[in-house]
N, C-alpha and C positions, 0 to 999 in steps of 0.2 A: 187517506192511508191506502196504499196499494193493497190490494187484496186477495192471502192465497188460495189460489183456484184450487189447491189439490195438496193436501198434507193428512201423511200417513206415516205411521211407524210398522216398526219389527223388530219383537224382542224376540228372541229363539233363548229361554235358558234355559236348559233339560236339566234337570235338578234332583231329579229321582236316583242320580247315580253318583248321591251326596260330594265328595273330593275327589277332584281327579287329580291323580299323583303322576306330576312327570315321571318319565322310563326312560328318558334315552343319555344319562348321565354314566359317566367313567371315573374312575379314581384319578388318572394321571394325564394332563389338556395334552402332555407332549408326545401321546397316541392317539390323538381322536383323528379319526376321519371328517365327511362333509356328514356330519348328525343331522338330520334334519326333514321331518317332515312338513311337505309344503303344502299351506291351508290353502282349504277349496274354496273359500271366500274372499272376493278383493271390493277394492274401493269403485263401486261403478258410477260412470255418468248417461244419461239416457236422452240426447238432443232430441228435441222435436223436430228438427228442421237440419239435414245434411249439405246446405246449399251453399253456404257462405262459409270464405277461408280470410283471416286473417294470422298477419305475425304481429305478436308480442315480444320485447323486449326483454332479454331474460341475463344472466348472471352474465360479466366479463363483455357485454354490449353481444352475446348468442343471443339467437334468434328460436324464442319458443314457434312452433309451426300446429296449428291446430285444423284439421279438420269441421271440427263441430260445433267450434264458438264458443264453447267453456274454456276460460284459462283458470289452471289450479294456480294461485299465488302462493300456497303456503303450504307445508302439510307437516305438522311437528309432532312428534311421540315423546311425553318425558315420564321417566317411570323414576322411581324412589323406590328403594329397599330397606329398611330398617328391622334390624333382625327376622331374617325371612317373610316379615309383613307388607308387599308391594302395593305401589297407589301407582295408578297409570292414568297418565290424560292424553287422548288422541285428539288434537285439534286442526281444521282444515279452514282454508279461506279462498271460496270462488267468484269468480264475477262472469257475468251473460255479457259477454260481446256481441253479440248477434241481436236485430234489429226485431228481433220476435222472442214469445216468450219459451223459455227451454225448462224441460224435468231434468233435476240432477237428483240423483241416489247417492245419500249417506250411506252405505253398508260396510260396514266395520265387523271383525269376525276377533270373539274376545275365546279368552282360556275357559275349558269347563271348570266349571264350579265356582266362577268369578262372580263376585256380586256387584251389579251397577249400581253407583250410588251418586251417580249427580248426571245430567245433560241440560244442556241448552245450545241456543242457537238466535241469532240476530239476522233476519229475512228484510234487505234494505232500511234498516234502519227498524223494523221493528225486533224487539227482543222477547223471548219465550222462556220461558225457564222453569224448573220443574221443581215438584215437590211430592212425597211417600203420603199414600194415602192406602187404608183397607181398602183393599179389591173391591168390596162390595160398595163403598162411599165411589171410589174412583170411577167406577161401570154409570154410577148412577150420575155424577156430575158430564159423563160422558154422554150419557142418553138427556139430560136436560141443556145440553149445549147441542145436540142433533135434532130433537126437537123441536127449539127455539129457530133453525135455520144456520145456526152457527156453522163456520168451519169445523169439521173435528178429521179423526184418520185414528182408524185400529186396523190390525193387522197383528192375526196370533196364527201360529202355525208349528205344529210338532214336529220336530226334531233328533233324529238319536243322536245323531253323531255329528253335529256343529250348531255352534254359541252366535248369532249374530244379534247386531243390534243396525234396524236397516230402517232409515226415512225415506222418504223419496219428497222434494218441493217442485213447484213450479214456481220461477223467478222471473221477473217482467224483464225486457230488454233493458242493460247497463246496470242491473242492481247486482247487489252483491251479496252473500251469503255464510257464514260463516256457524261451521257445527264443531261443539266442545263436548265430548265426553269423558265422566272417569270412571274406572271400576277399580274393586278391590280385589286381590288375591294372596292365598299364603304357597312359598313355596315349601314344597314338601322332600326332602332327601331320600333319592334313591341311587344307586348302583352307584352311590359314595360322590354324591355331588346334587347341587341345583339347579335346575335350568330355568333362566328368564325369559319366556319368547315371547317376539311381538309381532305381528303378524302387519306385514307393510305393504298393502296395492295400492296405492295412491292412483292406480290406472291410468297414469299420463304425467308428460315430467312437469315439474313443480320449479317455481322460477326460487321456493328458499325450501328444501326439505332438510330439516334436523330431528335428529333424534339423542337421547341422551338418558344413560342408563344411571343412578346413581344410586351407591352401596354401603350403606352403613352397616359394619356388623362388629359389634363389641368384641366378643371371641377372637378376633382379626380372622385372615383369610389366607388357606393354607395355598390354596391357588387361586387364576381366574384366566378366563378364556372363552375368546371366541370365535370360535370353529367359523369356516369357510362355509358359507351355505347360499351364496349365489355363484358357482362354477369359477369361480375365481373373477371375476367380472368384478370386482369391488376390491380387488388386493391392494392392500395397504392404505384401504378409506376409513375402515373401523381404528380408533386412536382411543389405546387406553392407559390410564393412568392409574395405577396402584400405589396404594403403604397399606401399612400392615392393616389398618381396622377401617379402610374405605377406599372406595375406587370409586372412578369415571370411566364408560365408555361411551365415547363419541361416534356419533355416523352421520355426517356431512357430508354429502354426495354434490359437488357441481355439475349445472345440466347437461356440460358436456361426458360426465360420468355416469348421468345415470341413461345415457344413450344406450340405448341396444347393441347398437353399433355407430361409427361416426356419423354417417348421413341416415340416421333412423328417426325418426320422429316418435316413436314406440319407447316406453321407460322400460329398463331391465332391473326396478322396485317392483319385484311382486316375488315373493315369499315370507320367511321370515330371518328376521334378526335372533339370534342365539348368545346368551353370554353364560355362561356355565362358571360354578366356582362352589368349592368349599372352607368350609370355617376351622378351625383350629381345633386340637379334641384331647384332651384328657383323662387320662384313666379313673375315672371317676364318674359319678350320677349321673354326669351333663351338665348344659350350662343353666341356671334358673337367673333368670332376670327379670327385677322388683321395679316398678314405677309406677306411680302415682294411682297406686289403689289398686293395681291387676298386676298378676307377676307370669311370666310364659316359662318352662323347663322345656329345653332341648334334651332329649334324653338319645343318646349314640352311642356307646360305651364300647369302648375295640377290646385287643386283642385277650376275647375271649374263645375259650374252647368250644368249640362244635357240635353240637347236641347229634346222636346219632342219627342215617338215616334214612327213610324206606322212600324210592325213588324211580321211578318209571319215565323210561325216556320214549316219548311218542315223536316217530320220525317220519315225516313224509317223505315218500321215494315214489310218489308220484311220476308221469313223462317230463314235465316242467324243469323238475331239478336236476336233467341229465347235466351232465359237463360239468364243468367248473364248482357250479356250487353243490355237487353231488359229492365233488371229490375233498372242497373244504370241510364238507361237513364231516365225511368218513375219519380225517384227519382231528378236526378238532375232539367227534366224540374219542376217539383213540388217547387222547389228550388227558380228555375228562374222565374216562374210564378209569385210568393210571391216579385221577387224582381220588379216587373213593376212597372212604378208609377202612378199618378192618373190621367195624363196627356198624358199616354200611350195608343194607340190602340193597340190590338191584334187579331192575328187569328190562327190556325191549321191546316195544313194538312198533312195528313197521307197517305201513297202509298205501296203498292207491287205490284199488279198486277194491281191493277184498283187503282181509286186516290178518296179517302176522304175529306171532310172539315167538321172542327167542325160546324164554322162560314161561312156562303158563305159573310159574309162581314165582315171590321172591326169593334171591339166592345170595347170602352174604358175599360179601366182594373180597373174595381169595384171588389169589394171583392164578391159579387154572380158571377158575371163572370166569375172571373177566378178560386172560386170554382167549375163551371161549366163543367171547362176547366181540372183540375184537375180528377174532375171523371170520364172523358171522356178519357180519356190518361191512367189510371189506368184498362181499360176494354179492352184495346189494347189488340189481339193475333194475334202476329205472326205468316205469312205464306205466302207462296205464293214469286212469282217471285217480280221484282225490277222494274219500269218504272217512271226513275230519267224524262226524257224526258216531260212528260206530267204532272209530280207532281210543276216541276218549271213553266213550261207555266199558271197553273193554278194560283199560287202564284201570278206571275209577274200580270196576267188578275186581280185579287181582288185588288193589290195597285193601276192599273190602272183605274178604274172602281171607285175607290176611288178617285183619283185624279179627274177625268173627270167628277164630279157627285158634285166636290166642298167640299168633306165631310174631306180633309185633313188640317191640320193648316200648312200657309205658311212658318212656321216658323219651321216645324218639318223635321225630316229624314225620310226616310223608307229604311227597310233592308228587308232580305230575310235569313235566318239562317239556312241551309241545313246539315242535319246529316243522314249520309248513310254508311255502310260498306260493302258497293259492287258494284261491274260493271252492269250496265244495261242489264236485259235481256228481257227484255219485251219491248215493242212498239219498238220506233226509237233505237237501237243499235249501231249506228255509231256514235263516241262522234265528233266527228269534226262539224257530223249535229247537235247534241245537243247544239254545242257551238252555233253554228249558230244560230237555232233557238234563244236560248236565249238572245243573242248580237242583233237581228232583232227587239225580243217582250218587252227589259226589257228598262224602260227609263234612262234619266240621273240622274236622283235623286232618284236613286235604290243602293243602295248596296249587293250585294252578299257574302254571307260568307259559308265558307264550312269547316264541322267538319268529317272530315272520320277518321271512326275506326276497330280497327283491322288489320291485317297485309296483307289480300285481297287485297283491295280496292285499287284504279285506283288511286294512291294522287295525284300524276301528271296531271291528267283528272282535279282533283278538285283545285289543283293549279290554272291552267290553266282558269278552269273557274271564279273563284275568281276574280282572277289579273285582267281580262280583263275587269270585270266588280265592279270595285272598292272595291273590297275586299281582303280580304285575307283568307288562309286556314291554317287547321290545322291539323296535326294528333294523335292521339291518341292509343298504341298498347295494344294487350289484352294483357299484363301484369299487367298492369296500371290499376290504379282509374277513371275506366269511368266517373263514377260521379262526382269527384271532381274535374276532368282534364275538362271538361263540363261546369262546372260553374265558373273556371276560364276564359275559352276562352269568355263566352259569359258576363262575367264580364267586361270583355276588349273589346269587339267590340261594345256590345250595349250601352257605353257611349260617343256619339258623343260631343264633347265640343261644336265646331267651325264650322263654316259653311261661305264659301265665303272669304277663307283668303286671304289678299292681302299684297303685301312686297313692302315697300316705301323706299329708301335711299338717301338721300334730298342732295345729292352734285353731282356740274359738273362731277366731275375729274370721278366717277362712273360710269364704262359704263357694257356692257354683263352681264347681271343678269339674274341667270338661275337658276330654282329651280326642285326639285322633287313635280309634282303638284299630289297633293291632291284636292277633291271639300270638304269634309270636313277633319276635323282633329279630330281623333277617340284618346279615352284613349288610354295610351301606346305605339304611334305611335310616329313618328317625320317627320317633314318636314325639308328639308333640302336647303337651297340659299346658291350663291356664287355667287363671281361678281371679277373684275378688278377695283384699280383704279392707280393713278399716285400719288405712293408713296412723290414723288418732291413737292406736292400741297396739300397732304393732309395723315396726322398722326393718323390722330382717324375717327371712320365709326359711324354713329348714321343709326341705324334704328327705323321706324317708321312701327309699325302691324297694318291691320283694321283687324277683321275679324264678325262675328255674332257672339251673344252666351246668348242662352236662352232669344230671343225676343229684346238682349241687343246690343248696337254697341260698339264693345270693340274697346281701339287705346291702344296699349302697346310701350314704348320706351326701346331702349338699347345704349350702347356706350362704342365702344370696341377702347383699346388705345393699337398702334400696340405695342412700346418699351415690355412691358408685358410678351408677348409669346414669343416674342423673345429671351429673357432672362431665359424663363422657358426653351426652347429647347435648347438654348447653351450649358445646365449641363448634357444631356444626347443624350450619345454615339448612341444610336437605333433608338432617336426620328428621323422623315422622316422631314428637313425642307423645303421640296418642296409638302407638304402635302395638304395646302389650291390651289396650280397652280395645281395638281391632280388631287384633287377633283371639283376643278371647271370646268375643261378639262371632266372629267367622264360626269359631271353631263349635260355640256353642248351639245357634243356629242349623247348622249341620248336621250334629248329633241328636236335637231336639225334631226335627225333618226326618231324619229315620226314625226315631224312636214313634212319632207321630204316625208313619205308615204302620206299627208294628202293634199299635193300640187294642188292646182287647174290649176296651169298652167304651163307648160311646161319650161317658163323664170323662172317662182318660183322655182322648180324644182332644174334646170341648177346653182340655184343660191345657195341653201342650199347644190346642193353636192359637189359643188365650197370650201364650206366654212366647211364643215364636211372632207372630201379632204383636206384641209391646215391644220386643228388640227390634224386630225389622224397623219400626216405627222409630224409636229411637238412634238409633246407628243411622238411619237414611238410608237403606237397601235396598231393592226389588226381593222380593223372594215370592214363591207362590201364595202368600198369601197376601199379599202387596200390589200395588201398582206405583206407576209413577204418571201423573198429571203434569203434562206441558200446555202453558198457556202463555198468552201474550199477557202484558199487565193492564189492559181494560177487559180481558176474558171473553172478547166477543169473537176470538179464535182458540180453541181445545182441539186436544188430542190425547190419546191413553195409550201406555207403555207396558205391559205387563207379560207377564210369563204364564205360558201353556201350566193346566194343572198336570199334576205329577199324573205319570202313566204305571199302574201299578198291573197290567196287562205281562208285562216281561223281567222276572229278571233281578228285581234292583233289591234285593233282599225281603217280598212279596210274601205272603203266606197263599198257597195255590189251594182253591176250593174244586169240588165238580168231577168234571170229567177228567181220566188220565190222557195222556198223551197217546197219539197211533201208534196200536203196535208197528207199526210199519218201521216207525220209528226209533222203536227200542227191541232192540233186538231179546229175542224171548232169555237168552245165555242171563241176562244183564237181572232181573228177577228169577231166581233158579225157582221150581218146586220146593218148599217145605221138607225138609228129612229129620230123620227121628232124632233126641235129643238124646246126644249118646255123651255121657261124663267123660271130659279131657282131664286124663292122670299127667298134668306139665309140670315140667318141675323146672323151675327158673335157675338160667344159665349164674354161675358163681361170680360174682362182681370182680374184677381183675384190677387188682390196687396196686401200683409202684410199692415195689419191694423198700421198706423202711432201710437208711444207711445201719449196717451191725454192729458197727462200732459208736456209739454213744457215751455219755455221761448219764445215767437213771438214775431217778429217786422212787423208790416202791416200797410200799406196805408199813413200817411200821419203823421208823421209815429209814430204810437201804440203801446205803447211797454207795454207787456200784462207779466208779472214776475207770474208764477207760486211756489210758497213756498211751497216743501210738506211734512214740518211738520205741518202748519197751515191747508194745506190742503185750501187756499185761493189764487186767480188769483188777484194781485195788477195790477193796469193800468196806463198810464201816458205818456203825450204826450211832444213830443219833437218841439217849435215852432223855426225853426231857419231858416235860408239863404240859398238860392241853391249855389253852390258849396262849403259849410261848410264840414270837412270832422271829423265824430263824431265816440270817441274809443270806441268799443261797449267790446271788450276784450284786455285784457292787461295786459300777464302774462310771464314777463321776467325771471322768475326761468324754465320754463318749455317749453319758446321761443316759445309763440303761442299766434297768434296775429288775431285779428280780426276788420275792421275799414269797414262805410260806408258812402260812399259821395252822400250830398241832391243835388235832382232836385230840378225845381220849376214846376209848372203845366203850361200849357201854357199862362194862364191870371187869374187875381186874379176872386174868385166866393165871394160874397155878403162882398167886399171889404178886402176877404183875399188871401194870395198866398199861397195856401198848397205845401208843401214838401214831394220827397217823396228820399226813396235810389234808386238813380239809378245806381250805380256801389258800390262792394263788394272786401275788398281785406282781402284775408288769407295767415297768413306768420305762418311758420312750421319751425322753425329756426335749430332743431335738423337732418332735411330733406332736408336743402336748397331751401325748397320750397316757393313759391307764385304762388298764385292762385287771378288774377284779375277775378271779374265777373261784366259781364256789362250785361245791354237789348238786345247788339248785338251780344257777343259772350260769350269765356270763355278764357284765355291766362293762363295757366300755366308755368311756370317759374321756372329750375333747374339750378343753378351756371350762364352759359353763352348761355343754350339751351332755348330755347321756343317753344312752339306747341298751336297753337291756335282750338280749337273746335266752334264749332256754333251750337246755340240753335235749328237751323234746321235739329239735327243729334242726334240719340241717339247713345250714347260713354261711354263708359266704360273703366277706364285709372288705370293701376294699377304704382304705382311709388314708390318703397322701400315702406315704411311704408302707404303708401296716397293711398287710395283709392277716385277716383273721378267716380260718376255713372251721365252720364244725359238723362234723357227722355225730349226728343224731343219736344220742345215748352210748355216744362210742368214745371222741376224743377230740380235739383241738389240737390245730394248726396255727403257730404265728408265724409270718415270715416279714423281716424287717429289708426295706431294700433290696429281697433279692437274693441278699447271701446270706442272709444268719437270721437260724427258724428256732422254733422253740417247742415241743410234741407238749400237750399234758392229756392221758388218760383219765376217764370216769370210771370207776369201779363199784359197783352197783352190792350192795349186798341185801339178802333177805329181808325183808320189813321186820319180821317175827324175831330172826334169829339172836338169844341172849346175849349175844357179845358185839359180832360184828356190825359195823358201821358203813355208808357210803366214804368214801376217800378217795384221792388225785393223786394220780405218780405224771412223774415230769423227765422228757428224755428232751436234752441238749447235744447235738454235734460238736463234737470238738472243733474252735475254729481260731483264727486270726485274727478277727477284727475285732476283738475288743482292743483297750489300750494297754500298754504295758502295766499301768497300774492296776490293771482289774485284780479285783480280791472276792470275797467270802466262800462258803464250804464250795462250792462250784467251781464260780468264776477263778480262783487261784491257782486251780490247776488247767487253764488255760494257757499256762505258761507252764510246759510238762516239766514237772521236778527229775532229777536225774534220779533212779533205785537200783541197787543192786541184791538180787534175791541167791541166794546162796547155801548151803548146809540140809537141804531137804530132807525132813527123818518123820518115823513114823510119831505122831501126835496120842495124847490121853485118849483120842477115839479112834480105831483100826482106822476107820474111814474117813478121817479127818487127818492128813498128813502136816507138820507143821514145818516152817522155816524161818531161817533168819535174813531181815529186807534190813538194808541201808538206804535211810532218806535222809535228807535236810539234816547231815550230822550227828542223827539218828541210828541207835542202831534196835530194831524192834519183833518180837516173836509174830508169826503170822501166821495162820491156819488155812488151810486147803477149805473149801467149802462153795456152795454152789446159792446162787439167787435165782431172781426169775425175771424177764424181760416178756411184758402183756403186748408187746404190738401187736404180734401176729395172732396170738391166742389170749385173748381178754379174759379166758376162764381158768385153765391151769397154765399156763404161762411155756418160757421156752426157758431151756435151763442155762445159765451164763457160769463159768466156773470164775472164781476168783480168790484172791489172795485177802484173808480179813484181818486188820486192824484194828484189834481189841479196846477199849475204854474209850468208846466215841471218838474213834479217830485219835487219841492223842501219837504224838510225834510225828504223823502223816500231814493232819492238817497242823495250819501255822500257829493258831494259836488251841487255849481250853473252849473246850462247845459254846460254853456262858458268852464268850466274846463276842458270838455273833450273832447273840439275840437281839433285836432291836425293837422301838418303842413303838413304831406305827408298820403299818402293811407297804407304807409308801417311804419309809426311814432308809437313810444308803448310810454305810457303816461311816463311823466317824474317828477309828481310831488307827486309820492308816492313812 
């Protein structure tokens, strides 16, 4: 057996900085530019010997020309995607032409946060191959195979900012070589899309290079695309193939294509490949998908409202960014300025050498303001040195000074939105301190975001700072539309939807639920959960979302029925069916690795690496507590694979002991002196609510039912005297399956020998939706097929359900809105626990509308179809202040009295006064039929005698 002289690995996995979340995604492929950063790691070969040239035969009878004696024969990439869960295998095939022996380098440079999970490699006919072993078994089989004499090869070395996986062999003359790797990865959704990259140096042309990207996603794909990122040098070699729920992209390059140039010998494969696409989205939870014992939730949810918000634009105007990109940026913030809303704070600052502020404080975003701000940014001249260091501490100091001063709404975000195109050269220089400082100064309900541009710039620095501080980064290359590349990023980070999101899944069998945590949920982003349960007990996963949004308590439902996906993946050959156990292993791991660094104690500790330890082990991973053992199968050649231990020196969500940082470095502003604690008399700004429509249909008190006509442009009145537990059909409209019914209370004892009534419980049925909707004084129970979910009036919720929208504020009132056009108000009206008589009870206000059907009927619904009236004869009435008259309705001819009700939108305590025309003896002649008629036998009963 030939014997090698010399085998070593290199695993680089920086792991300390758990997921890394691609950033350079757009919403629409038919504006991207050439996206793409290009990795500092390629495929190298390393000849011992520069002296001999032969040609090999290569595609179409061209002529491969080599230098160094290594020909690459192969070099293939295939990745799989199965609902965001990627499997990548990079596999290469060389042979030693040269009549001595040569070192060739495996170096392959993989995504952060990827986990290796399989290598091997066949060295002239011997085969290696590997297996997951506890670091601490793997070290030791490694020192008893270098002891013994054995071949072995380690090689560890830390990392921030690149993932490699690097061997290096020595091959005898004419053998041949051949290295397989795979890892795993999830992508992660931001700025409204996924990027798949693959990083391709094959370092010399390759007589078969293929690559092949393939896309299962259940959801289907709303686009896909992939951007130009070799200067055009490759146009029209990428070939893709779309339908709706799977794609192909192809990248087949012939040698004479991947020429540098015609007569070059040099390959123009060295960057990466890019395919970018998103999934399909619906107004609801997201998508959850069930299979075979693990279920994954995509949670994305659009067109939601904005959460307010406090926002400091740190802008470098540095010498660097004279010209062009000085002036798109002036442009795009003018852009973005216009886009704030009126519920926005903002402020400015500007830095090169010394650090500016328009505002030393936030200033709501009025149209003078932010023309303010606009002329201020237009007078900008670039110059001078870079000092990123004290331009964010200042930032971080104005949102904290705002927070601590009381002046922010509890209900808002605050970001920090950094645009710079260059490395620090002024003040603090050392970015690890900068990270520091900033991880020390900035709080938890800070965001950071970082825009670097141009092809200078540290992006890795800005990554870095970003991720750690719940942001993300982006870049931007001077090729590119500063400005418009500008206003889409910040399009996308500064609409926070959700705040405080939390993931319910209401069954036993449900256990290990692990998510990618987010504190809030920004446009274009995704959160991601997965969980276990015991398929034997349970077939379908319901979940249940809380999370904030715009002052609002949203609950979102979903229900994923496993049979489905499993069906859909059986038809196709590539899909991964072990995609959801993957991705749940990924995600889990991940969060168990932080949680690990964050240990208070030492048992806790023992016990999380206990348990990180068994999945690594199980899945076949590298992770830091892992290694990976490569050996030949007689074992008389070893080598270890393993990952640097985490570095908890900087940064990566670290708890910091000791010493503080140099003042040098933190400028004294940034920790003020102490001052006396002087009591803030704040009195919180009045919530500003969409003015209710005035003219409605009410049901109030006891109980009033106040008919708005607006042809007549008259409010008809008419009281309904009947029984507690009576249940009366207020709508009832079986062409269009919408049903409205409410069940009387009594008061608690009769007043001046009567017992008023009032509704104390409300049921809406939505028959096209499956829906009912109980409402009572105590709660709210919504109702789909055989699911239920109860809310309470002691919670503001917001429920969106296929067509149903359900809004409530908090001891106040309920919103339903069906489709869009036809809502329905009901009121909570609260009375004294103590007090002898009165009771809690619901008043119900309906817009007059159109879409029911012509048939609609009961006391409501019927006059949806406005009756013609003529009011006539007006005189004074048995009460001075009660005037009466004579109304013609429906044939009718009826006395009617002047009198007033009261309408609680706006004033939930004495009400607003409504004048209207009353219809004595419960309505008769007004409505169609006697009261009795429209009593019905169940809450869910539709009238049955029209």
């Amino acid at each position: 057996m030939k014997r090698l002289t010399c085998l070593l690995f290199w695993l680089l996995l920086s792991v300390a900085q758990g997921l890394e979340i691609p950033t350079n995604g757009l919403p629409e492929f038919a504006e991207y530019g050439d996206l793409v950063e290009l990795a500092p790691g390629k495929f190298q070969f390393v000849p011992e010997s520069w002296r001999y040239q032969r040609s090999v035969s290569g595609d179409s009878g061209e002529m491969l020309e080599h230098d160094d004696q290594i020909t690459l024969y192969s070099y293939k990439v295939q990745s799989t995607i199965t609902s965001r869960s990627a499997n990548t295998v990079i596999q290469s095939k060389l042979v030693n032409n040269s009549p001595v022996p040569q070192n060739v380098v495996f170096d392959v440079q993989i995504p952060k946060g990827a986990f290796i999970s399989n290598f091997s490699m066949t060295v002239d006919g011997t085969t290696f191959t590997s297996s997951i072993k506890d670091k601490v078994i793997g070290r030791q089989l490694y020192s008893q195979a270098r002891a013994k004499g054995k071949t072995t090869g380690l090689v560890r070395s830390r990392a921030l900012d690149m993932e490699n996986f690097k061997t290096e062999v020595n091959i005898l003359p004419g053998a041949k070589v051949q290295f397989q790797l795979h890892y795993q990865e999830v992508k992660w959704r931001k700025l409204g899309s996924y990027e798949h990259r693959l990083h391709l140096q094959p370092g010399r042309l390759a007589k078969h290079l293929e690559v092949d990207v393939w896309i299962i996603e259940p959801q289907g794909m709303r686009f896909l695309h992939v951007p130009d990122t070799f200067e055009g040098h490759f146009d029209g070699v990428p070939v893709i193939s779309k339908g709706n729920q799977k794609a192909h992209v192809s990248f087949k390059p012939t040698v004479a294509q991947q020429r540098k140039c015609s007569n070059c010998s040099e390959t123009a494969v060295e960057g990466e490949l890019v395919v970018m696409y998103d999934v399909n989205r619906e107004v609801k939870a997201g998508e959850l998908q069930v299979f075979n014992g693990y279920f994954v939730h995509f949670f994305a949810p659009d067109n939601l409202d904005p959460i307010p918000k406090n926002i400091l634009f740190v802008i470098d105007v540095s010498g660097s960014m004279w010209g062009i990109k000085m002036k798109q940026t002036v442009e795009a913030m003018k852009t973005i300025l216009d886009d704030l809303r009126a519920d926005d704070q903002f402020s400015l600052v500007d830095f090169n050498h010394n650090v500016r502020t328009w505002r030393n404080d936030l200033v709501s975003a009025t149209k003078a303001q932010i023309a303010d701000a606009k002329k201020y940014i237009e007078k900008i001249q670039p110059n001078g040195g870079t000092n990123i260091n004290e331009a964010l501490l200042r930032a971080i100091f104005i949102l904290n000074e705002a927070n601590n001063l009381g002046l922010l709404d509890p209900n808002s975000v605050s970001l920090i939105i950094l645009v710079s195109d260059g490395d620090p050269t002024v003040g603090e220089l050392k970015l690890s301190k900068i990270q520091k400082n900033v991880k020390q100064n900035i709080r938890d309900n800070i965001s950071l975001f970082s825009l670097g541009i141009g092809f200078d710039v540290d992006y890795d620095f800005l990554k870095r700072l970003s991720n750690e501080n719940r942001g993300i980064a982006q870049r931007i290359y001077g090729n590119q539309d500063t400005s418009s590349q500008m206003k889409k990023f910040y399009n996308q980070v500064s609409t926070p939807l959700l705040q405080n999101v939390q993931f319910n899944y209401p069954h036993s069998s449900i256990e290990d639920v692990t998510q990618n945590s987010f504190p809030n949920y920004f446009g274009g982003s995704e959160i991601v959960v997965a969980g276990k349960f015991d398929p034997e007990k349970l077939d379908q996963v319901q979940s249940i979302v809380t999370a904030t949004s715009a002052n609002t308590e949203l609950v979102l439902e979903t229900l994923a029925q496993m049979d489905d996906l499993e069906a859909f993946l059986s038809r196709d050959k590539h899909a991964d069916p072990d995609f959801t156990k993957k991705l749940w292993a990924y995600l889990t791991i991940n969060q168990l690795l932080a949680e690990r660094s964050l240990a208070l104690t030492a048992a806790a500790k023992r016990k999380i690496t206990r348990t990180i330890l068994q999945m690594s082990l199980e899945h076949h991973i590298v992770t830091p507590l892992t290694a990976m053992v490569i050996e030949n199968q007689a074992g008389d050649e070893r080598m270890l694979a393993d990952s640097p231990p985490q570095d908890y020196s900087c940064c990566s969500g670290a708890l910091y002991y000791g010493s503080r940082v140099a003042p040098t470095s933190v400028p004294s502003w940034v920790n003020p002196s102490p001052t006396p604690a002087i009591p803030l008399h704040l009195k919180a700004a009045p919530v500003i609510e969409a003015t209710p429509p005035p003219h409605v249909i009410r049901v109030e008190n006891d109980p009033h039912f106040i008919i708005y006509l607006p042809k007549s442009q008259k409010n008809i009145c008419f009281n309904i005297d009947s029984e507690p537990g009576n249940i009366l059909n207020l709508v009832s409209d079986p062409e269009s399956g919408i049903l409205v019914n409410g069940q009387l209370i009594g008061a608690k004892k009769p007043k001046n020998g009567k017992l008023n009534t009032y509704f104390g419980k409300l049921g809406f049925y939505f028959q096209s939706e499956d829906m009912k909707i109980e409402i009572s004084t105590e709660n709210i129970t919504l109702s789909r097929g055989s699911r239920t979910s109860i809310l309470s009036w002691s919670d503001t919720a917001h429920v969106i359900n296929q067509r149903v929208l359900v809004s409530v504020k908090k001891e106040k009132s309920l919103m339903i809105t069906l489709n869009k056009d036809m809502s329905f108000s009901v009121l909570l009206h609260r009375a004294w626990k103590k007090h002898p008589i009165n009771v809690d009870f619901l008043g119900i206000y309906i817009p007059p509308t159109n879409k029911f059907s012509a048939n609609v009927h009961g006391l409501i619904g019927q006059f949806m179809h406005e009756p013609k009236i003529h009011i006539f004869n007006e005189r004074p009435g048995k009460n001075p202040k009660k005037p009466e008259a004579s109304m013609e309705v429906k044939g009718h001819k009826l006395t009617v009295t002047r009198g007033i009700q009261k309408d609680y939108r706006t004033d939930i305590v004495s009400g607003t006064d409504v004048p209207c025309w009353f219809v004595h003896n419960s309505g008769k002649g007004f409505i169609d039929r006697h009261y009795k008629d429209y009593l019905v036998p169940q809450l869910y009963s539709f009238l049955k005698w029209f």
